[in-house]
Biopython code that builds the backbone (N, CA, C, O; Angstrom):
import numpy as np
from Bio.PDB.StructureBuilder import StructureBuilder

atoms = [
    (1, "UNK", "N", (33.369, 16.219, -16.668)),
    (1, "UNK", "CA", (34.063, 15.563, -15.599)),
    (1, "UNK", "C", (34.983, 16.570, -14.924)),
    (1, "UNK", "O", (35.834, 17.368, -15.317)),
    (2, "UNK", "N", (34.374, 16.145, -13.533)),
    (2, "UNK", "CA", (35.377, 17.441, -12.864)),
    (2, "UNK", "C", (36.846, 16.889, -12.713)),
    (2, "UNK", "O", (36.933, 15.678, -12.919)),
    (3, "UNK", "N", (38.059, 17.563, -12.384)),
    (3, "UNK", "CA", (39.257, 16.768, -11.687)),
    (3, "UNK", "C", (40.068, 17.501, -11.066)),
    (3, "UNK", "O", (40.296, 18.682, -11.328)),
    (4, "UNK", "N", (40.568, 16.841, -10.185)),
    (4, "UNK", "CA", (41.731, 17.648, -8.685)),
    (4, "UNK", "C", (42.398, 18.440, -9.269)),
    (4, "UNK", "O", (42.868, 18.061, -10.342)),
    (5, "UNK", "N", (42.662, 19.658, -8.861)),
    (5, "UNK", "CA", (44.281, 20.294, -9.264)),
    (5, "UNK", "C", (44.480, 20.500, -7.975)),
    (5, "UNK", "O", (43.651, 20.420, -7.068)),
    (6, "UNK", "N", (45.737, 20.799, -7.910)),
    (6, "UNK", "CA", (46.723, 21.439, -6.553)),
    (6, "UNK", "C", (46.905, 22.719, -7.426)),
    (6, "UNK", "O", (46.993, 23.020, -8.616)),
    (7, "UNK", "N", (46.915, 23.522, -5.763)),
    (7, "UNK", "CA", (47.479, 25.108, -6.220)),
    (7, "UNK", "C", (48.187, 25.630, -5.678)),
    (7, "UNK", "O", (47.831, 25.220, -4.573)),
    (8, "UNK", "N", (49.087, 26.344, -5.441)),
    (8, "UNK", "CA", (50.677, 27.178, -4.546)),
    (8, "UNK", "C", (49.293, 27.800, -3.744)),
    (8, "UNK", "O", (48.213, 28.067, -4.272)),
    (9, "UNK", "N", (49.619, 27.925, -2.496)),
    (9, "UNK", "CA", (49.127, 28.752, -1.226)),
    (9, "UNK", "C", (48.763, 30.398, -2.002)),
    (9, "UNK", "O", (47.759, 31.094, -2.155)),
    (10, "UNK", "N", (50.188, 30.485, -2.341)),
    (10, "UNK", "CA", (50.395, 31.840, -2.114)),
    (10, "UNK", "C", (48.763, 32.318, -3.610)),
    (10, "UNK", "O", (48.158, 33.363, -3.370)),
    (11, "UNK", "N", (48.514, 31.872, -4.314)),
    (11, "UNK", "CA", (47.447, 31.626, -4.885)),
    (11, "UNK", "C", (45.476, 31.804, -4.342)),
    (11, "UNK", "O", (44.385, 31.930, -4.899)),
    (12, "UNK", "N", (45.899, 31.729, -3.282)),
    (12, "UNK", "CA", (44.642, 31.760, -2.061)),
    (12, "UNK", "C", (44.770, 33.088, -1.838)),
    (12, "UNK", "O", (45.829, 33.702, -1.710)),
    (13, "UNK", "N", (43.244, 33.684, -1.775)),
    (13, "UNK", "CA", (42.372, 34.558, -1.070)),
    (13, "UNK", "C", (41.534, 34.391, -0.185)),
    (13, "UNK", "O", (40.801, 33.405, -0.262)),
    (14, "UNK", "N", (41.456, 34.963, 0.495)),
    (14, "UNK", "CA", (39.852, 35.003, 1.761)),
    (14, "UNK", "C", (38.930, 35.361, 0.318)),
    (14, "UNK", "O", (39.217, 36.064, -0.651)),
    (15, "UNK", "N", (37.429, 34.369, 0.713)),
    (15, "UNK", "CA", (36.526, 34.528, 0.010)),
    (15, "UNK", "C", (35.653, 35.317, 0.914)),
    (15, "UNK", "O", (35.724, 34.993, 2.100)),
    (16, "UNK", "N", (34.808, 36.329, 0.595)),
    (16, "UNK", "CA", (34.190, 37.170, 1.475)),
    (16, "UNK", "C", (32.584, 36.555, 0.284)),
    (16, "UNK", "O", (32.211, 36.845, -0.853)),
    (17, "UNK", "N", (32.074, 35.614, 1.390)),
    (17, "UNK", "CA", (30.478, 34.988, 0.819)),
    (17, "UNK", "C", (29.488, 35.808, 0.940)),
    (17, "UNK", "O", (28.327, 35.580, 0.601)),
    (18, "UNK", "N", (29.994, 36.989, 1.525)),
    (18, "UNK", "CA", (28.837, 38.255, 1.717)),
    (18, "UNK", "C", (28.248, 38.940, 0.513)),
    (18, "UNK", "O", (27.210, 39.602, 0.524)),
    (19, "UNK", "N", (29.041, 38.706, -0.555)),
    (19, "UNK", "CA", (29.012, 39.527, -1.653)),
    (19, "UNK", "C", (27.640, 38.725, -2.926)),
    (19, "UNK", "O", (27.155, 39.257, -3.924)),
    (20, "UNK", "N", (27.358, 37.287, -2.333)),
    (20, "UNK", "CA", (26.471, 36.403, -2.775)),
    (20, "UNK", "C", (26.386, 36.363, -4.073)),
    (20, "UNK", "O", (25.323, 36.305, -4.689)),
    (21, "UNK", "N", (28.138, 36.409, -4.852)),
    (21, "UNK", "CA", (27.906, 36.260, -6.336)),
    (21, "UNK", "C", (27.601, 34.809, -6.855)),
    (21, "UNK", "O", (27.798, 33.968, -5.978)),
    (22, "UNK", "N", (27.241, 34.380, -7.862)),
    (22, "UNK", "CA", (26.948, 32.597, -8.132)),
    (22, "UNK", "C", (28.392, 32.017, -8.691)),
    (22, "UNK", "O", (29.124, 32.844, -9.234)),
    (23, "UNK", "N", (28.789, 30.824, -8.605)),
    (23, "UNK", "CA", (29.842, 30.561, -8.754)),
    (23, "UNK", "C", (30.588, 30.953, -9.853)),
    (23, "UNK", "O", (31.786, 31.189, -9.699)),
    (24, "UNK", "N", (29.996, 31.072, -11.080)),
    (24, "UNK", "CA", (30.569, 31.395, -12.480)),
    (24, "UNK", "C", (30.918, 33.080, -12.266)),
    (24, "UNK", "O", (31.927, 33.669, -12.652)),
    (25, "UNK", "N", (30.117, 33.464, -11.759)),
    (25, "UNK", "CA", (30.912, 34.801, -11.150)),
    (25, "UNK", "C", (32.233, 35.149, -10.485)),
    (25, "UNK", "O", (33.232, 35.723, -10.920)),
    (26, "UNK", "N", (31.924, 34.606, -9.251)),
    (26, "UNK", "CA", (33.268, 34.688, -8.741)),
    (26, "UNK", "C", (34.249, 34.012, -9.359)),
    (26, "UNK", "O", (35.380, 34.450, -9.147)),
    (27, "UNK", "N", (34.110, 32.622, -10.397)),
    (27, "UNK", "CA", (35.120, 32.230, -11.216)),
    (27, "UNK", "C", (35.993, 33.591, -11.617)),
    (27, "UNK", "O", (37.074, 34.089, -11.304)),
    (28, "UNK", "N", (34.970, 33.866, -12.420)),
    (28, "UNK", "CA", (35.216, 35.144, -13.600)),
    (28, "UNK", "C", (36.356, 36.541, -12.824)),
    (28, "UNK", "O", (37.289, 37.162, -13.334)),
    (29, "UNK", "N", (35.781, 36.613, -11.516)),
    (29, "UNK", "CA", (37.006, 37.309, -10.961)),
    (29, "UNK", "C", (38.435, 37.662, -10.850)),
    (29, "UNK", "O", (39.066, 38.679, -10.561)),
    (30, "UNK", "N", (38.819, 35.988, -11.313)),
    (30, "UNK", "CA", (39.910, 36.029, -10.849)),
    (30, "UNK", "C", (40.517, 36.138, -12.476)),
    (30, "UNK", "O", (40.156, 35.605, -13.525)),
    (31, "UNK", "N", (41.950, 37.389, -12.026)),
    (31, "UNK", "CA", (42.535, 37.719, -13.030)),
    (31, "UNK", "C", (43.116, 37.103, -13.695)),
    (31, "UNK", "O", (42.910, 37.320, -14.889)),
    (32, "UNK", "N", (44.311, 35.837, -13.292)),
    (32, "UNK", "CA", (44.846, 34.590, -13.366)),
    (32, "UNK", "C", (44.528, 33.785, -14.268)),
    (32, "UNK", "O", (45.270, 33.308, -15.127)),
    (33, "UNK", "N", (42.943, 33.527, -14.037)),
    (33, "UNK", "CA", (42.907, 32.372, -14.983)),
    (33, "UNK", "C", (42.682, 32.695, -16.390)),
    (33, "UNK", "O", (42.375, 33.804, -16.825)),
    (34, "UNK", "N", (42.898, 31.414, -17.192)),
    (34, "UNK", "CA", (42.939, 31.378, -18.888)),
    (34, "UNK", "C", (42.409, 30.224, -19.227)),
    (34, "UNK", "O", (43.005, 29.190, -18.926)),
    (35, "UNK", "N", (40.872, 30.175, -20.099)),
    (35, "UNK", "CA", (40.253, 29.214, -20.284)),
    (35, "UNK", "C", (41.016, 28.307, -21.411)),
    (35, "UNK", "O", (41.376, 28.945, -22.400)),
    (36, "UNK", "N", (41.342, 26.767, -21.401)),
    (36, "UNK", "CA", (41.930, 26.436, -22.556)),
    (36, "UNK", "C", (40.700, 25.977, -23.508)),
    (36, "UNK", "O", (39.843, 25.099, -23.402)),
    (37, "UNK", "N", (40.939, 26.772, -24.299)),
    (37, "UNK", "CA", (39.686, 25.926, -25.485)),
    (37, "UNK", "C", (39.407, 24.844, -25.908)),
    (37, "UNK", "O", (38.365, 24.190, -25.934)),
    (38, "UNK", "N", (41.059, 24.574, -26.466)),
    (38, "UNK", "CA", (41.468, 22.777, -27.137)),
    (38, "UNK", "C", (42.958, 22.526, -26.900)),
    (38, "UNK", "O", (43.738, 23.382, -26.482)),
    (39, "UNK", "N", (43.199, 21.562, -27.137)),
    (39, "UNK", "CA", (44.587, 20.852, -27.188)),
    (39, "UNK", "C", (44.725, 20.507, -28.540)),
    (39, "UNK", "O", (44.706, 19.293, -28.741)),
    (40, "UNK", "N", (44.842, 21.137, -29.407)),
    (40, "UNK", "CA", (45.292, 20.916, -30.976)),
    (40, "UNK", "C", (46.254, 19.808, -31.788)),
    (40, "UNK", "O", (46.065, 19.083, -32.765)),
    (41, "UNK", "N", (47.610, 20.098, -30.701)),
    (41, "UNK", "CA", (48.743, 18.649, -31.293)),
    (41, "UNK", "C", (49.384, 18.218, -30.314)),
    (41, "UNK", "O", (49.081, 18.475, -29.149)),
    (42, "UNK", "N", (50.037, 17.741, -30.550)),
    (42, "UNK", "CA", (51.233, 17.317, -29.935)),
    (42, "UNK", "C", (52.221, 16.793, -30.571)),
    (42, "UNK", "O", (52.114, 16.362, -31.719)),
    (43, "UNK", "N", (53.963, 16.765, -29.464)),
    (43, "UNK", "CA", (54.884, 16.399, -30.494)),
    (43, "UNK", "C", (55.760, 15.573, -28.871)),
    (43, "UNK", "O", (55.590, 15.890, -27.693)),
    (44, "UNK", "N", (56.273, 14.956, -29.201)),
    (44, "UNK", "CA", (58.113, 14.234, -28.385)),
    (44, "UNK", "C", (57.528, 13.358, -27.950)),
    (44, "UNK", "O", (56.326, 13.428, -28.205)),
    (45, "UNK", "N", (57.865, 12.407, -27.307)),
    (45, "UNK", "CA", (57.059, 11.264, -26.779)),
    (45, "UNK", "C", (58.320, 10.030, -26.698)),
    (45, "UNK", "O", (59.210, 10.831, -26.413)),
    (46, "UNK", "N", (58.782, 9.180, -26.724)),
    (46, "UNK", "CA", (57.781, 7.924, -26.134)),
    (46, "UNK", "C", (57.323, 8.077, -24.817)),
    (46, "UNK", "O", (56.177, 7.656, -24.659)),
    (47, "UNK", "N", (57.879, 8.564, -23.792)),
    (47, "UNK", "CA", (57.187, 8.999, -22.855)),
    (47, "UNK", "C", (55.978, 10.216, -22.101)),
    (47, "UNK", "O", (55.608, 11.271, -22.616)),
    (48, "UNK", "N", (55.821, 10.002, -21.596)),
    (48, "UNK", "CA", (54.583, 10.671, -21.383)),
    (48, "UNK", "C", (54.994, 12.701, -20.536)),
    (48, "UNK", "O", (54.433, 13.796, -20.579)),
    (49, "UNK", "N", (56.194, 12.152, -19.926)),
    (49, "UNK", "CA", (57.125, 13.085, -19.679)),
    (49, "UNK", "C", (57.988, 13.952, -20.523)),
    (49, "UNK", "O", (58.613, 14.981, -20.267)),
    (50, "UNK", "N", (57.841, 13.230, -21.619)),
    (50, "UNK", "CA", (58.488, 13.848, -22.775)),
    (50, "UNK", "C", (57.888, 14.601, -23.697)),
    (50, "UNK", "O", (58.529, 15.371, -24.413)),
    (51, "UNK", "N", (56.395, 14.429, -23.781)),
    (51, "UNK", "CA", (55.293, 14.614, -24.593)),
    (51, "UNK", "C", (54.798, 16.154, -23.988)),
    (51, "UNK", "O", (54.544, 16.428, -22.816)),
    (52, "UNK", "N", (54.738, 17.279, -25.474)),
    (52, "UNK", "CA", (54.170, 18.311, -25.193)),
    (52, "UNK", "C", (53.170, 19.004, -25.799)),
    (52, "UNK", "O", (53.687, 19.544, -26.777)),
    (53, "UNK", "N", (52.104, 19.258, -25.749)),
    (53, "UNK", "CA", (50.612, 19.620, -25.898)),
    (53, "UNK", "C", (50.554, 20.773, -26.634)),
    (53, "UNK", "O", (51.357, 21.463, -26.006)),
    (54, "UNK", "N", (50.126, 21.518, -27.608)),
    (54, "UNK", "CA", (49.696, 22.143, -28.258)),
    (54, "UNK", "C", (48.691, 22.636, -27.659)),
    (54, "UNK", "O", (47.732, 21.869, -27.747)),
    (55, "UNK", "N", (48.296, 24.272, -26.655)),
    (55, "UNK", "CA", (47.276, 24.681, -26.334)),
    (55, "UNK", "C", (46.667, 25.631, -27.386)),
    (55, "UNK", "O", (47.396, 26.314, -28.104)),
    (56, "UNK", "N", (45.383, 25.664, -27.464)),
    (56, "UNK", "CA", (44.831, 26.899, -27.525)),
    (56, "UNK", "C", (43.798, 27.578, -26.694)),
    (56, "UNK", "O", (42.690, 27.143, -26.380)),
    (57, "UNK", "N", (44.402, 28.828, -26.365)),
    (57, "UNK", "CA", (43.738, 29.593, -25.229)),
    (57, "UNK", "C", (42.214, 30.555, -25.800)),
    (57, "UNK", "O", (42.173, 31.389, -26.704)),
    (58, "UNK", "N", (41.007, 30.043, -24.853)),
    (58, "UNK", "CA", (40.101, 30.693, -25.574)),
    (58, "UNK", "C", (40.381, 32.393, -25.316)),
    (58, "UNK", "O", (41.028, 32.989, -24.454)),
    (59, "UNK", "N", (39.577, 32.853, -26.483)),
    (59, "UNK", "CA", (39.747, 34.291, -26.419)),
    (59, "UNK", "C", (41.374, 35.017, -27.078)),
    (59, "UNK", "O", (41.636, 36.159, -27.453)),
    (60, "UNK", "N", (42.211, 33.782, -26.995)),
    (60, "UNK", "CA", (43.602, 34.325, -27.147)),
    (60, "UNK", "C", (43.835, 33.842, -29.011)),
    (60, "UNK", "O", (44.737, 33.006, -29.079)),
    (61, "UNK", "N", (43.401, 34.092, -30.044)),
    (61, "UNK", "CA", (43.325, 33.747, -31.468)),
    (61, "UNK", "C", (44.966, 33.767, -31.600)),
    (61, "UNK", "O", (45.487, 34.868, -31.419)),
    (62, "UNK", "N", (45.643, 32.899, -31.833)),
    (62, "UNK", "CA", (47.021, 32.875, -32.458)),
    (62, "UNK", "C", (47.903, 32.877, -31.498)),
    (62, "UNK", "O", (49.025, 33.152, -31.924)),
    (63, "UNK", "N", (47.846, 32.649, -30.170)),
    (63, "UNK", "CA", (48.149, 32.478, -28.822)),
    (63, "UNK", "C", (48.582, 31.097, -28.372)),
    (63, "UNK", "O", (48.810, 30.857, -27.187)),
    (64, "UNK", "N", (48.676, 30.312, -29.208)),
    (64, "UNK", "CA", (48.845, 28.807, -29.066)),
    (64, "UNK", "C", (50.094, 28.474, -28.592)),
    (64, "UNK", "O", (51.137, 28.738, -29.189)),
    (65, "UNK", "N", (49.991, 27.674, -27.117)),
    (65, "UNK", "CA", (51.167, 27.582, -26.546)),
    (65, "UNK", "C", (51.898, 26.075, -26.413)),
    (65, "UNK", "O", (51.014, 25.370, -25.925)),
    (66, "UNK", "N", (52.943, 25.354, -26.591)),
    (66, "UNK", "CA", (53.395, 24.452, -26.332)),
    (66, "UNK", "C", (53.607, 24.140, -24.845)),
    (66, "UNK", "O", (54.401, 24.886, -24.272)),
    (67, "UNK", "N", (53.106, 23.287, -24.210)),
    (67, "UNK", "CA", (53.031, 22.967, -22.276)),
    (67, "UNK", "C", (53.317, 21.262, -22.424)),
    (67, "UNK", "O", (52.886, 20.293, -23.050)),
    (68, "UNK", "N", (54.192, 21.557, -21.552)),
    (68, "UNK", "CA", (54.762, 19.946, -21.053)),
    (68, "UNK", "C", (53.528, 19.090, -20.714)),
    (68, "UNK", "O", (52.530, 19.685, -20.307)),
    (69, "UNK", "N", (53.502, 17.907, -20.829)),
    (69, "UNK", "CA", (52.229, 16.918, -20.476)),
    (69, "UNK", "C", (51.813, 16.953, -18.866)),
    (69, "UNK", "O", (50.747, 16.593, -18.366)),
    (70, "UNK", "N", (53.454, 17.714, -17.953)),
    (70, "UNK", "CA", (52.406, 17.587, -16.427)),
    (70, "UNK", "C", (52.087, 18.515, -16.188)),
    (70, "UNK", "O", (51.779, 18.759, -15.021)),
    (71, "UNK", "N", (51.995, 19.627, -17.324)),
    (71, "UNK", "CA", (51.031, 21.129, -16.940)),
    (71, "UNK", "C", (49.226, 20.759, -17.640)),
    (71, "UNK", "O", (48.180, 21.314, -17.304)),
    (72, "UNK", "N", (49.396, 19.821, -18.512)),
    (72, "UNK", "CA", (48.063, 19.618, -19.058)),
    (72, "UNK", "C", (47.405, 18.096, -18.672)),
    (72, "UNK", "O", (46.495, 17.570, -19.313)),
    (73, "UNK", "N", (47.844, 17.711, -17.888)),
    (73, "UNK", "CA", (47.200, 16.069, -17.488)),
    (73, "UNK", "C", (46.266, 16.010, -17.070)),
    (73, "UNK", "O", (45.622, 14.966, -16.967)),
    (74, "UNK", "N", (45.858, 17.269, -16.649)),
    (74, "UNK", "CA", (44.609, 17.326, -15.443)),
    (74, "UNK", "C", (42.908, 18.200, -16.083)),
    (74, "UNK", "O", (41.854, 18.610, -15.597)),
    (75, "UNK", "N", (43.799, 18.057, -17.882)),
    (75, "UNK", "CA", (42.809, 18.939, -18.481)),
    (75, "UNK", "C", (41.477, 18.366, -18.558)),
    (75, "UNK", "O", (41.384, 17.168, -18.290)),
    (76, "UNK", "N", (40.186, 19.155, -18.948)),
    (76, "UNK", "CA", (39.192, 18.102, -19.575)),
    (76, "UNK", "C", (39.740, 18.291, -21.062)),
    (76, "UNK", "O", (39.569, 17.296, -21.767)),
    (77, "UNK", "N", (40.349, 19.345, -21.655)),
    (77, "UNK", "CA", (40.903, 18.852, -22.761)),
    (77, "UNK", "C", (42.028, 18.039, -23.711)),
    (77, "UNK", "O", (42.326, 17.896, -24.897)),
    (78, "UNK", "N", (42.375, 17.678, -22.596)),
    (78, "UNK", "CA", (43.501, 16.546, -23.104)),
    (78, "UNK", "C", (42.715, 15.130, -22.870)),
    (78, "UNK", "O", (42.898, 14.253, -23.716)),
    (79, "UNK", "N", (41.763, 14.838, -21.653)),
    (79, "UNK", "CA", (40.695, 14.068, -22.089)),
    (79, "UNK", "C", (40.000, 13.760, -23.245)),
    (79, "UNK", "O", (39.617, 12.602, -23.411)),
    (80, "UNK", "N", (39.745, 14.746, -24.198)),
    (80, "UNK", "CA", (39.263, 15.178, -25.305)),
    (80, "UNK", "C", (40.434, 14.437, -26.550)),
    (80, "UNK", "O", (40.417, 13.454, -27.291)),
    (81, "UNK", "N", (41.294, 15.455, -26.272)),
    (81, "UNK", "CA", (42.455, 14.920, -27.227)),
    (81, "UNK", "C", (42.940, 13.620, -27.217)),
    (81, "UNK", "O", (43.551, 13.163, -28.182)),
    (82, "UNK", "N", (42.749, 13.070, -26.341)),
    (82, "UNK", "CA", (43.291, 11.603, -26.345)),
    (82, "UNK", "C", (42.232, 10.860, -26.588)),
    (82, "UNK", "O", (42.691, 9.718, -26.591)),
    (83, "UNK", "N", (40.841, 10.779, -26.840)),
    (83, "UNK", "CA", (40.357, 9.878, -27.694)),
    (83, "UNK", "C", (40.333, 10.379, -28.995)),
    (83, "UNK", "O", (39.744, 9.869, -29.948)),
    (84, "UNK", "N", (40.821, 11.128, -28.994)),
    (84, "UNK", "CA", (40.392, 11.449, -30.506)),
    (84, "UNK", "C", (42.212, 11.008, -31.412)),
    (84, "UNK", "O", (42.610, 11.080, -32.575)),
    (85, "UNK", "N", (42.936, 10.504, -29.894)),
    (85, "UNK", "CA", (44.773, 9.701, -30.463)),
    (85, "UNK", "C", (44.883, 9.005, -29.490)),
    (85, "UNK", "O", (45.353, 9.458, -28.446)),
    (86, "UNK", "N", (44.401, 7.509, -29.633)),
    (86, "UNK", "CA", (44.437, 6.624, -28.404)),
    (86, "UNK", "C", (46.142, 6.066, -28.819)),
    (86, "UNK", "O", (46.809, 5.433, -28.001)),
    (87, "UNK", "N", (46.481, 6.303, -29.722)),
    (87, "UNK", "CA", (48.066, 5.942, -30.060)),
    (87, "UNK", "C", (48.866, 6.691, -28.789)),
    (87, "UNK", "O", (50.035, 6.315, -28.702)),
    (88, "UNK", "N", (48.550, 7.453, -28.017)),
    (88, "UNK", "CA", (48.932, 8.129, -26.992)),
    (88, "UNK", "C", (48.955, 7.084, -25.845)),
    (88, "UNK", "O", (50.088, 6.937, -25.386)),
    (89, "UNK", "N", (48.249, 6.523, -25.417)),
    (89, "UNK", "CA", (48.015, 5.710, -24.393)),
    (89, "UNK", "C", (48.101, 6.502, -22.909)),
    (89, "UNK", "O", (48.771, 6.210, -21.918)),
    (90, "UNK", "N", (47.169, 7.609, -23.133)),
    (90, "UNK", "CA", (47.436, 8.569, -21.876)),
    (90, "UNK", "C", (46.454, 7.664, -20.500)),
    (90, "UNK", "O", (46.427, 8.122, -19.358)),
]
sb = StructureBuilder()
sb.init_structure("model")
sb.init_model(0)
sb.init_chain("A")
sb.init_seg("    ")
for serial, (resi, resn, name, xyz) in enumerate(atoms, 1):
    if name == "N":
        sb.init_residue(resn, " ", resi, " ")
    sb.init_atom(name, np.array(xyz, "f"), 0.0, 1.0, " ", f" {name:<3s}", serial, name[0])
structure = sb.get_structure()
């Protein structure tokens, strides 16, 4: 399942389509991004604003970062994580 993100402007490049790479390519370009593997735990809560995610970054072994719930809402892996803790009620 795909889903929306918003991104800061300043984030944007001219795409030059001349170069006719396939999309997973030009993904791969960009220096920026960091694939998340899983969402492992979580801890604070009763609110959903309060609640913070346990990442793990693929490729990054022992790299596991704690992110507020409105940096990860938009994950497919917090999709993931929340059926697997419907006590969440995300």
């Amino acid at each position: 399942m795909l889903k929306k993100t918003d991104a800061h402007g300043s984030r944007l490049v001219e795409y030059d389509d001349s170069l006719a790479f396939d999309d997973l390519t030009v993904a791969s370009l960009d220096d920026d991004t960091f694939e998340v593997e899983a969402i492992t735990g979580h801890r604070g809560g009763p609110t959903k604003s309060s609640l913070e995610f346990l990442v793990a970054w693929d490729g990054y072994p022992g790299a596991d970062e704690w992110l507020p719930y409105r940096e990860v809402r938009d994950l497919e892996a917090l999709d993931i994580y929340a059926e697997a803790h419907p006590e969440l009620h995300l």
